[in-house]
C-alpha positions, 0 to 999 in steps of 0.5 A: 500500500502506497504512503504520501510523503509532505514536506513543507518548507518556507523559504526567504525569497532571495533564497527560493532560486537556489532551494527550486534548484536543490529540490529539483537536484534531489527529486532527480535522485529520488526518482532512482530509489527502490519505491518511488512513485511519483512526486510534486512541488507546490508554491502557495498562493496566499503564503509567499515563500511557503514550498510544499513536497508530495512524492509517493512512495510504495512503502513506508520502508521504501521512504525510510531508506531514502531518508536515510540516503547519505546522497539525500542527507547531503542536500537536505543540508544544504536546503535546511541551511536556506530555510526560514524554519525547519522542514515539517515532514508528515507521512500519510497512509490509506488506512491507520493499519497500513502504518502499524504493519510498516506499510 
């Protein structure tokens, strides 16, 4: 059973250039991992500088590896380094049973 990865991130707007970069840099590697499906970018509207990720994993393991990946880490730095506020990440499932069994 597929999981929803969000991350949302606010950003400064003179660093939001360098932040689409890195997050483009770092769904090209995510693509290659065991377990992606798919995922997006979003730029609110009403919050200027607010980012958020959806990407979809086959499993919540399959997520927990990537978020593990030294490669992953790397630019997570970087990106956390041009944040206004730490990244929020919450991982969704289709039902709560699918999280207790690790999906």
């Amino acid at each position: 059973m597929a999981i929803k990865v969000i991350i949302e991130r606010s950003v400064t707007a003179e660093n939001q250039g360098e932040v689409a970069e890195l997050l483009k840099e770092l769904r090209a590697k995510a693509v290659l991992q065991p377990g992606y499906i798919s995922g997006e970018t979003l730029f609110s509207v009403s919050r200027p500088g607010v980012h958020i990720v959806i990407s979809t994993w086959e499993s919540l393991r399959d997520w927990q590896a990537w978020e593990r990946n030294s490669s992953r880490k790397s630019i997570m730095r970087k990106i956390d380094e041009l944040l206004k506020t730490k990244s929020k990440v919450s991982v969704f499932a289709t039902t709560p049973r699918s999280i207790a069994e690790g999906v």
